[in-house]
PLY file of the C-alpha trace (Angstrom):
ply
format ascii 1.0
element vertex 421
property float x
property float y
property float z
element edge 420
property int vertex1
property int vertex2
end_header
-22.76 42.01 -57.82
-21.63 39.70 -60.65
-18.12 38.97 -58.97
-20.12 38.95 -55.42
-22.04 35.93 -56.33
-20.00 33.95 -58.16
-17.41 34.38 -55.39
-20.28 32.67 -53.21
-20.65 29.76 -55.49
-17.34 29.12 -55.49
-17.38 28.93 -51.89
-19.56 26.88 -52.01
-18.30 24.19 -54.23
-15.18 24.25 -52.26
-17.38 23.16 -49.11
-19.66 21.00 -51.00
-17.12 18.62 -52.98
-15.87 16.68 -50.05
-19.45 15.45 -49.62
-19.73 15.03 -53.34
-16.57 13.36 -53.93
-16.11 10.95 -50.67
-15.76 7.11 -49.80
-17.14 5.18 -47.58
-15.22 2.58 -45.53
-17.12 -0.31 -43.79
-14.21 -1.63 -41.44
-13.91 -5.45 -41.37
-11.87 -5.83 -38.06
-12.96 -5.81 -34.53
-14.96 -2.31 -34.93
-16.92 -3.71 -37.52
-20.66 -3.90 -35.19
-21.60 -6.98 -37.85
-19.38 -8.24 -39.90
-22.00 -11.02 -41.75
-24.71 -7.99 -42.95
-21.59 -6.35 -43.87
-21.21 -8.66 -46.55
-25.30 -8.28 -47.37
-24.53 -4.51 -47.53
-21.34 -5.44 -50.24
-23.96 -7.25 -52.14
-26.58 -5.00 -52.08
-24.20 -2.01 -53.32
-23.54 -3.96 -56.21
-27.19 -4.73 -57.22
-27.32 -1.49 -57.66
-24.45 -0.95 -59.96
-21.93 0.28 -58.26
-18.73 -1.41 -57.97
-17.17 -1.90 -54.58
-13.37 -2.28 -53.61
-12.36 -5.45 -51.64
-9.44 -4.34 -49.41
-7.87 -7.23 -48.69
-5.82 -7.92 -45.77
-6.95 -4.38 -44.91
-8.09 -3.69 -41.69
-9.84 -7.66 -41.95
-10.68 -7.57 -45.60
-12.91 -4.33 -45.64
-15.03 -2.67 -47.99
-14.79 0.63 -49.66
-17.22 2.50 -52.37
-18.63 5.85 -53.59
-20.76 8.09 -50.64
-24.12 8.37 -51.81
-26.96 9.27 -49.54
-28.99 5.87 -49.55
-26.08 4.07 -49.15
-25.27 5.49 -46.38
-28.96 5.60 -45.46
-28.94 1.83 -45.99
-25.84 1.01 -43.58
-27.56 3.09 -40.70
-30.78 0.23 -41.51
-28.79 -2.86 -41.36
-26.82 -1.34 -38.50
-23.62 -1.65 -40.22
-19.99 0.24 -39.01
-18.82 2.62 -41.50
-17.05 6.27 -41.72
-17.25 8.06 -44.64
-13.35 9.34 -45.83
-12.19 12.09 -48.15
-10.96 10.84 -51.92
-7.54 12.70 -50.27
-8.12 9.81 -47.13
-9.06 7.00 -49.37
-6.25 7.75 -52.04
-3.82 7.53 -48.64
-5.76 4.11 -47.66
-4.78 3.14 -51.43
-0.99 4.15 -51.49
-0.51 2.19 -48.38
-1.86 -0.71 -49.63
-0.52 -0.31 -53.44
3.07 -0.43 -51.11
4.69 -3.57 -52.29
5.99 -4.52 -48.82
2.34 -4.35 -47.85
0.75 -7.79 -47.72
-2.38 -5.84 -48.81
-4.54 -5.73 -52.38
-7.15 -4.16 -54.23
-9.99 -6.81 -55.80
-12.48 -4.57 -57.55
-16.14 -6.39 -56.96
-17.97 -5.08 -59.83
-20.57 -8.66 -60.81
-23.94 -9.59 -58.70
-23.19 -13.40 -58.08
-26.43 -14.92 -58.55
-26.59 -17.70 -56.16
-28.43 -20.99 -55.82
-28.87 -23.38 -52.92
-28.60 -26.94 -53.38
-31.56 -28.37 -50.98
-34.87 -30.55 -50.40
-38.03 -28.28 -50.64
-39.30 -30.27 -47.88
-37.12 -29.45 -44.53
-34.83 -31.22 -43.14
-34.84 -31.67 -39.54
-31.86 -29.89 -38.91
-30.30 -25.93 -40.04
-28.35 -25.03 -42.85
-25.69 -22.47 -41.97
-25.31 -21.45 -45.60
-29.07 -20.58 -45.64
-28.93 -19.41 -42.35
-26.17 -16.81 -42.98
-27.73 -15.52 -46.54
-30.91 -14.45 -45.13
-29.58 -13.31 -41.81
-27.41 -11.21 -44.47
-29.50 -10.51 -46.70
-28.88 -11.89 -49.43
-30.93 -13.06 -52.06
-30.56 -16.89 -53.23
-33.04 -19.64 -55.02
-33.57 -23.22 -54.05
-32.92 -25.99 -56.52
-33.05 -29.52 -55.75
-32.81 -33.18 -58.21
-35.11 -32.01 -60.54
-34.23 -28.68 -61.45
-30.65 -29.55 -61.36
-31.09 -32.69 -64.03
-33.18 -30.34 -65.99
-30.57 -28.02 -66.37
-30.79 -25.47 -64.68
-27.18 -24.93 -63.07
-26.08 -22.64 -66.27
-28.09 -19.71 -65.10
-25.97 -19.66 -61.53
-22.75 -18.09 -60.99
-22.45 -20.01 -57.05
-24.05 -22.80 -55.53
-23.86 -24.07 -52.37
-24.28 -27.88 -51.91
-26.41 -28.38 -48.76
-26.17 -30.88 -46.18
-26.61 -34.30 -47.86
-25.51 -37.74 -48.61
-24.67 -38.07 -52.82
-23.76 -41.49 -52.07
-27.54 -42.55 -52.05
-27.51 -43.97 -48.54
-30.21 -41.58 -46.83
-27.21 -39.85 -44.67
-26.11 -43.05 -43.07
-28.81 -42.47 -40.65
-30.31 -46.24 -41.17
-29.31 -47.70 -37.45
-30.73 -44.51 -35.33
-33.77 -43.08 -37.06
-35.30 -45.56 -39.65
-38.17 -45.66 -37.40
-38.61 -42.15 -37.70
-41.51 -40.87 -39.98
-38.96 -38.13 -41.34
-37.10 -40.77 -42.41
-39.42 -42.75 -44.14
-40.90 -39.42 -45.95
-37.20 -38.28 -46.73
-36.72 -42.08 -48.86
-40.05 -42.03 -50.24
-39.78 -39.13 -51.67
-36.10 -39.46 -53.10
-37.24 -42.94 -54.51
-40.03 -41.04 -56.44
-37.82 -38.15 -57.78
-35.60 -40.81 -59.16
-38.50 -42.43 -60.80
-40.21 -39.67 -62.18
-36.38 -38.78 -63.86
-35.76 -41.75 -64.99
-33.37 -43.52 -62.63
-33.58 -46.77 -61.37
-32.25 -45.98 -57.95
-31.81 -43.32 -56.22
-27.75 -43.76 -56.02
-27.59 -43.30 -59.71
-30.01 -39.95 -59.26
-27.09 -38.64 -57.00
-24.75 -39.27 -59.47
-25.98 -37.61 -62.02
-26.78 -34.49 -59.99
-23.30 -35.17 -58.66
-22.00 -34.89 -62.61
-24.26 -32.00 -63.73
-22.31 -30.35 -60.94
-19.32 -31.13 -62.02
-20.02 -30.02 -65.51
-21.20 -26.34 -64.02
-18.12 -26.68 -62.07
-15.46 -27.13 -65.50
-17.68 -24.30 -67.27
-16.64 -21.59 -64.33
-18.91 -22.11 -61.57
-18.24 -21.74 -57.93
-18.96 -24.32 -55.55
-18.95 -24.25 -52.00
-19.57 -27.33 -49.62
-20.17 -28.17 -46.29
-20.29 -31.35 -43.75
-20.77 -34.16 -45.28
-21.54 -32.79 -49.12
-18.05 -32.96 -48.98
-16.71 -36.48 -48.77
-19.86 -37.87 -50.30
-19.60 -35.54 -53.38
-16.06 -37.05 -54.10
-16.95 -40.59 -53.04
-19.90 -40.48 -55.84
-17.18 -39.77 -58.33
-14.88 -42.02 -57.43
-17.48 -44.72 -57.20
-19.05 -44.05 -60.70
-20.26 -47.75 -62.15
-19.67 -49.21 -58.79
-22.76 -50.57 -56.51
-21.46 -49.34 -52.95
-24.98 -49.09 -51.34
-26.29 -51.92 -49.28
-29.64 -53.68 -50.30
-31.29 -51.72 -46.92
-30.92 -48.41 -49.58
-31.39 -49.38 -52.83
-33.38 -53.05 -52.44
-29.93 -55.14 -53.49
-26.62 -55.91 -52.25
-23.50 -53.77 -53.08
-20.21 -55.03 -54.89
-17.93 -56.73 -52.59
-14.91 -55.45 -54.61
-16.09 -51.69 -54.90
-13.24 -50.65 -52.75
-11.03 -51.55 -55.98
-13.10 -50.44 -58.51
-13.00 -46.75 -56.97
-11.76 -44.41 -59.66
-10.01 -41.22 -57.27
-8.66 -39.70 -60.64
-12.41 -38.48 -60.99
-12.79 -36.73 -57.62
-12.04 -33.07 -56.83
-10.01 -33.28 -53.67
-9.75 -36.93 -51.77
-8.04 -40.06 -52.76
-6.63 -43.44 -51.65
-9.73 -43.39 -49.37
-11.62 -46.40 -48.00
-15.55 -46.41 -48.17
-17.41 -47.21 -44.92
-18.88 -50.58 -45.94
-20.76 -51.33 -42.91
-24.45 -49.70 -43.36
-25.09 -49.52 -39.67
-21.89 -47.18 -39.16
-22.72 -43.43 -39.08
-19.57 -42.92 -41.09
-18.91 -42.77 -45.38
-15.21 -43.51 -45.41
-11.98 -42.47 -43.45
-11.87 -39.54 -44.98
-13.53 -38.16 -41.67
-11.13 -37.61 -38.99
-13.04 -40.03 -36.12
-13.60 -38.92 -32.39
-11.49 -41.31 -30.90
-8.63 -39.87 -33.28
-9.59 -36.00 -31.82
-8.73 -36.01 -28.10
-9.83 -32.15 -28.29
-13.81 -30.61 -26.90
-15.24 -27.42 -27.37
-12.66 -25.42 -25.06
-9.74 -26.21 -26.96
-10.56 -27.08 -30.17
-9.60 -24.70 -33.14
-7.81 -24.55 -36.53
-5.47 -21.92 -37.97
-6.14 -20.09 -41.08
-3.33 -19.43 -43.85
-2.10 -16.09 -44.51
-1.15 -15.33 -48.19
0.06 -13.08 -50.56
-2.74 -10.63 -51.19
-0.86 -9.26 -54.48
0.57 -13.21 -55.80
-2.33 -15.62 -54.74
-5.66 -13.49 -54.18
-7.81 -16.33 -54.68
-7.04 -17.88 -51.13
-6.82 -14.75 -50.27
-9.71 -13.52 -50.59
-11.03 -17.05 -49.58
-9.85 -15.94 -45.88
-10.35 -12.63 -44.72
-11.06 -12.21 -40.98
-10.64 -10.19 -38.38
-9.14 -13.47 -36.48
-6.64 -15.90 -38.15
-7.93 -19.14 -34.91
-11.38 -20.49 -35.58
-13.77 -22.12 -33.16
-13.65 -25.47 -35.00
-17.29 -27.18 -34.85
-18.54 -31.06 -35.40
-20.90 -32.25 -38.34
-21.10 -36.00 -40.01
-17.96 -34.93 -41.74
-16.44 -32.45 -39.37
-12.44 -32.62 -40.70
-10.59 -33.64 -43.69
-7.48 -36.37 -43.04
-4.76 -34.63 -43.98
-2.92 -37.99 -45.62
-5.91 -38.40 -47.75
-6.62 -35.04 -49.43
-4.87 -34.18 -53.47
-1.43 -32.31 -52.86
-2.65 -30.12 -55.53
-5.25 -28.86 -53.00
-4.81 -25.36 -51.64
-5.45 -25.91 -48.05
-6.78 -22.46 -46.28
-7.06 -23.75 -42.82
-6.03 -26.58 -40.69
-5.16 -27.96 -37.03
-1.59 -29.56 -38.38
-0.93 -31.06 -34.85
-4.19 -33.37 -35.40
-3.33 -33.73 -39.30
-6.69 -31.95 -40.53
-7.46 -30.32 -43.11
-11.06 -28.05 -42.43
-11.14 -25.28 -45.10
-9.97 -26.03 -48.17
-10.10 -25.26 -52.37
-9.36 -26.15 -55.65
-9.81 -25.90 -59.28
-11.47 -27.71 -61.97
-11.64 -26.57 -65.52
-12.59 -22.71 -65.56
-14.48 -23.01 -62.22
-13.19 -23.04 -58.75
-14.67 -25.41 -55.48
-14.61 -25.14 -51.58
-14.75 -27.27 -49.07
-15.79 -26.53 -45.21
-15.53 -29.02 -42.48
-18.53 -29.20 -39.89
-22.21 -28.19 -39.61
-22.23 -24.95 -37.92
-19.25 -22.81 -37.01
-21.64 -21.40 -34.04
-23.57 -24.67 -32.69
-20.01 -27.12 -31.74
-22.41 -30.21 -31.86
-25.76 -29.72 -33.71
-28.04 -32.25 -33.44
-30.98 -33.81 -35.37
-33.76 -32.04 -33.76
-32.39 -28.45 -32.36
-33.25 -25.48 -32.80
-31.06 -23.20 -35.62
-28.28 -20.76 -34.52
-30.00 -17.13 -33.84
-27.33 -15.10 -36.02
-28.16 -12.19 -34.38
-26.05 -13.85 -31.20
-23.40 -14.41 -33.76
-22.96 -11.20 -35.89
-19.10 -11.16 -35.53
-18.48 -15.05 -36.44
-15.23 -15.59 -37.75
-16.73 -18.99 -38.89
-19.52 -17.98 -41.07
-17.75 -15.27 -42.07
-15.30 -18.16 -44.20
-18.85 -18.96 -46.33
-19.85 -15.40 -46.99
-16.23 -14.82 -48.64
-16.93 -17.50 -50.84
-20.14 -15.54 -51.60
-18.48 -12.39 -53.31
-15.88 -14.34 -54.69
-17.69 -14.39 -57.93
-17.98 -10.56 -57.98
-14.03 -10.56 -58.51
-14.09 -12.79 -61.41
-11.80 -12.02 -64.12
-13.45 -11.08 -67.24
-11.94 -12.61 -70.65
-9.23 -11.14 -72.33
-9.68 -10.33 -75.70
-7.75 -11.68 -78.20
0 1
1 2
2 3
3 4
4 5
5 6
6 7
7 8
8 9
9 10
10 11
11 12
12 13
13 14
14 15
15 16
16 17
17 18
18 19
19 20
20 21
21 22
22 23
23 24
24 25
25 26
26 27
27 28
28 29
29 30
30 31
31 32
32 33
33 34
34 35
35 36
36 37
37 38
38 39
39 40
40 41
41 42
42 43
43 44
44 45
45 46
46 47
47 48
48 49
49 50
50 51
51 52
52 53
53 54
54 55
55 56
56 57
57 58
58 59
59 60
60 61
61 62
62 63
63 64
64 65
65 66
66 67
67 68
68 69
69 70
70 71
71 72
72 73
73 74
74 75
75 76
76 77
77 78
78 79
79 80
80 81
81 82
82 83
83 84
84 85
85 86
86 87
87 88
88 89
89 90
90 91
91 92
92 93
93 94
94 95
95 96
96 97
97 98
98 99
99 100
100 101
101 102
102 103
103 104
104 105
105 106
106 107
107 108
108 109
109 110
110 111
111 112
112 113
113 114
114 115
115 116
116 117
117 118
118 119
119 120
120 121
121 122
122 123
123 124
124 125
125 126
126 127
127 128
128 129
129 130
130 131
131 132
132 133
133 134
134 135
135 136
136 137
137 138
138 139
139 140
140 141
141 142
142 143
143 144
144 145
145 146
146 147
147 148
148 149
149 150
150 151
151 152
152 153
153 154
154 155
155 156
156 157
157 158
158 159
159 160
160 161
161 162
162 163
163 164
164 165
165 166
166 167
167 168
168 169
169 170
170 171
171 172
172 173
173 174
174 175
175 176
176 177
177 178
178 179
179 180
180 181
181 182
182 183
183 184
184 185
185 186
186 187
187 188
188 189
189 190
190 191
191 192
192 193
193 194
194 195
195 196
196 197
197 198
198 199
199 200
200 201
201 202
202 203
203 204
204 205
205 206
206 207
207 208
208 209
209 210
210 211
211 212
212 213
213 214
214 215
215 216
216 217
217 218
218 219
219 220
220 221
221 222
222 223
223 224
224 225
225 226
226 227
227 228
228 229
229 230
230 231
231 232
232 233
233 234
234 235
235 236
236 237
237 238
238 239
239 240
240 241
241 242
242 243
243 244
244 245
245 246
246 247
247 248
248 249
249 250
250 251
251 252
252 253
253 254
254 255
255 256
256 257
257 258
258 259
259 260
260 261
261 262
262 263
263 264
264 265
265 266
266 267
267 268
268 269
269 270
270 271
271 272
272 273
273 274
274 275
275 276
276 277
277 278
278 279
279 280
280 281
281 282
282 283
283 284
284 285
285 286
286 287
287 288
288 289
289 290
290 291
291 292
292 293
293 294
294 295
295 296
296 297
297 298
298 299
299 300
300 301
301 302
302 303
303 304
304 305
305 306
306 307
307 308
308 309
309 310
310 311
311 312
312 313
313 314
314 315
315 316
316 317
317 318
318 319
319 320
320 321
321 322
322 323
323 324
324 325
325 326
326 327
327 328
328 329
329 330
330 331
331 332
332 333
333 334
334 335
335 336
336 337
337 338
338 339
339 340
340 341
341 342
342 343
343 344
344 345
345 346
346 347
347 348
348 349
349 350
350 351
351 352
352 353
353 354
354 355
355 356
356 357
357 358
358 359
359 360
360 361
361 362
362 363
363 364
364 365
365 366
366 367
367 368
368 369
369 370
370 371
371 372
372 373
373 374
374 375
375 376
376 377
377 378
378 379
379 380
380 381
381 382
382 383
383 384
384 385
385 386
386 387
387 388
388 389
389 390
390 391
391 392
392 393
393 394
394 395
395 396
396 397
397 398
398 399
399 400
400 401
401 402
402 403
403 404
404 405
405 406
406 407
407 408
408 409
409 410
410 411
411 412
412 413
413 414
414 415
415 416
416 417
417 418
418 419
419 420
C-alpha cells in the first residue's frame, strides 16, 4: 500500500510540475491583441514583485515571467495575448536569443518606475498622449506642476514626462489666434500668479527655474521624456538663461534685441546654432521646427524610419525602439520634427525621415540620467487641434506610435544598479 501511494504521488508531481514550473509569454508582434495594456500588464507584474524579462528584438520586444494563476487571471481581464510555455520552451526561447549572431537580448525589468506627469491642474484645451496612453494602460502616474516642482519634489520620481507646454514663457505662441479666448486669459492669469506666489518676477524666469530643477533631476539619474513643443522650448530656456527673449505682450516689457547672440547652446541637451522666432505673432519658437512649406508630404505618405541596433552592444536605444513595425505614421504638433542640421552629433537619433533631414525620435544623456525627445502631438490624431476631442485608445490598441512612449516607460525598470566597490 506504502509503495502504491507513493507511486501515485509521484505521478502526480510529474504531471503537476509543468504547471508549477512554466512561463508565460505575452507576444509583442502582430499577434499581440493590445500591445499598449501589454505594457500596463509589464508594470503591473512588477508591482507585485516579480521581475519580468524584456526580450528584446524578440518577436517585437516581448515579455516573459513566472505562470502564476492571477497573472494569468489578470491578462484574460485586460484582454491581453499570451501562451503560457514550459521552462524546457522558454530555456529554448533563451538559447536562441543568448546566440551571438542573434540581434536579440535579455533586459531583466525587476524596479516599479514611479512616474510623474509634468502638467497644469487646470486642463488644457487639448489631449495629452502621454496621459492618454498611461491610463488607457493602466498605469499609475501623479501630476506635478510649477509649484511642486520648485518645491522639490522631482527627487521622489524615477520618470517624468514633460507635457505639452511652452518653457520659454510666451503662453505657447498662441498670442495672434486665441488671446481673445477666455482660456487664454485664465491660462496667463494663473501662470502670472504661480510666479508670484514663488517668488518670480515673471513668469519666463518661473519656466526657467522649473526648466533647471529638471535638469538637476535629470544629472542625478532621472528619465525624461518629451513631446511637441516641450522639446525645443525646454532647450531654448537653457540656452537663453539671463537673456530677455519674450516680447512686452508676455511679460509687460520688451525683449533684448541682441538675445540671438547672447544664446548659450553649450547649456542645452540636444539643439544648437538655432535661431529664436523673434516675431511674437508667429506660431513658431525657432527653426528648430521643420516648417510646412519645407514638408511637401500629408497624411498618406508621411512616415519616419526607426533604427535597428545591437540588442547585446547598445540596449539603451534598443530598448528605446521595440515594435512590431520599424515605419511610423509620422503626426503634426507645434513642434512636429527636429532639423536634422541643428540637433548635437552626440545625439543618438532613434528615428528619422533622412530624405526630409528630420530627426523625430531621439535621446541622450546628461550626467547619470538619460532624456527623450518625440516629435508631434499625437501619433494617432495627424493634425490635432485646439478644441477636439482626445484619441479613443481603444481604436488604437496596436499603435506603433504610442507604443515609442510606453518603452520609455519601463526603461527605468532596467536600470543598472551600482556596482560595489
Amino acid at each position: 500500500m506504502f509503495f502504491r501511494t507513493t507511486a501515485l504521488i509521484l505521478c502526480l508531481l510529474t504531471f503537476c510540475l509543468p504547471g508549477w514550473a512554466s512561463t508565460i509569454l505575452i507576444p509583442m508582434d502582430e499577434t499581440q491583441k493590445d500591445h499598449l495594456k501589454s505594457y500596463g500588464m509589464a508594470y503591473w507584474v512588477l508591482e507585485q514583485n516579480i521581475p519580468v524579462d524584456w526580450l528584446l528584438n524578440y518577436r517585437g520586444g516581448s515579455f516573459a515571467f513566472t505562470h502564476m494563476p492571477q497573472l494569468e487571471n489578470e491578462l484574460i481581464v485586460r484582454g491581453v495575448s499570451y501562451t503560457v510555455i514550459s521552462d524546457a520552451q522558454y530555456n529554448g526561447v533563451l538559447s536562441e536569443i543568448g546566440n551571438p549572431e542573434a540581434n536579440m537580448d535579455i533586459m531583466k525589468l525587476e524596479k516599479v518606475p514611479k512616474v510623474a506627469v509634468y502638467t497644469p491642474k487646470s486642463k488644457m484645451p487639448w489631449d495629452d498622449a502621454v496621459t492618454l496612453v498611461l491610463t488607457y494602460a493602466e498605469i499609475p502616474y501623479d501630476i506635478i506642476y510649477d509649484k511642486e516642482i520648485i518645491e522639490g519634489a522631482l527627487p521622489k520620481y524615477d520618470w517624468l514626462h514633460l507635457h505639452h507646454e511652452d518653457f520659454t514663457g510666451q503662453y505657447g505662441k498662441f498670442y495672434a489666434s486665441y488671446r481673445h479666448y477666455p482660456w487664454y486669459q485664465e491660462q496667463q492669469r494663473e501662470s502670472e500668479e504661480s510666479a508670484t506666489e514663488l517668488g518670480f518676477a515673471k513668469v519666463s524666469q518661473l519656466k526657467l527655474g522649473v526648466v533647471k530643477k529638471i535638469k538637476e533631476f535629470t544629472a542625478g539619474g532621472g528619465f525624461l521624456f518629451a513631446m511637441c513643443s516641450a522639446t525645443d522650448t525646454y532647450d531654448i530656456a537653457l540656452a537663453a538663461e539671463g537673456v530677455d527673449i519674450v516680447e512686452a505682450m508676455f511679460d509687460g516689457d520688451a525683449a533684448d534685441p541682441n538675445a540671438q547672440e547672447k544664446l548659450d547652446f553649450s547649456k542645452t541637451f540636444a539643439f544648437h546654432n538655432f535661431r529664436i522666432s523673434r516675431n511674437p505673432l508667429e506660431y513658431e519658437y525657432s527653426d528648430i521646427d521643420m516648417q510646412p512649406q519645407e514638408r511637401p508630404v500629408t497624411e498618406a505618405n508621411d512616415f519616419f524610419q526607426l533604427f535597428t541596433f545591437s540588442a547585446k552592444w547598445d540596449p539603451i536605444p534598443t530598448m528605446l525602439t521595440q515594435n512590431h513595425a520599424k515605419t511610423i505614421k509620422g503626426f503634426m504638433g507645434q513642434t512636429t520634427a527636429f532639423r536634422n542640421s541643428l540637433v548635437k552629433p552626440e545625439v543618438v537619433v532613434m528615428g528619422e525621415n533622412k530624405e526630409l533631414g528630420e530627426i523625430r525620435y531621439m535621446h541622450g544623456t546628461y550626467g547619470r540620467g538619460t532624456w527623450t525627445f518625440y516629435g508631434g502631438h499625437d501619433p494617432e490624431d495627424y493634425q490635432h487641434l485646439v478644441g477636439e476631442e482626445p484619441t479613443d485608445l481603444a481604436l488604437h490598441p496596436n499603435s506603433p506610435g504610442y507604443r515609442l512612449i510606453l518603452n520609455n516607460i519601463l526603461f527605468p525598470a532596467a536600470k543598472k544598479k551600482k556596482q560595489k566597490t
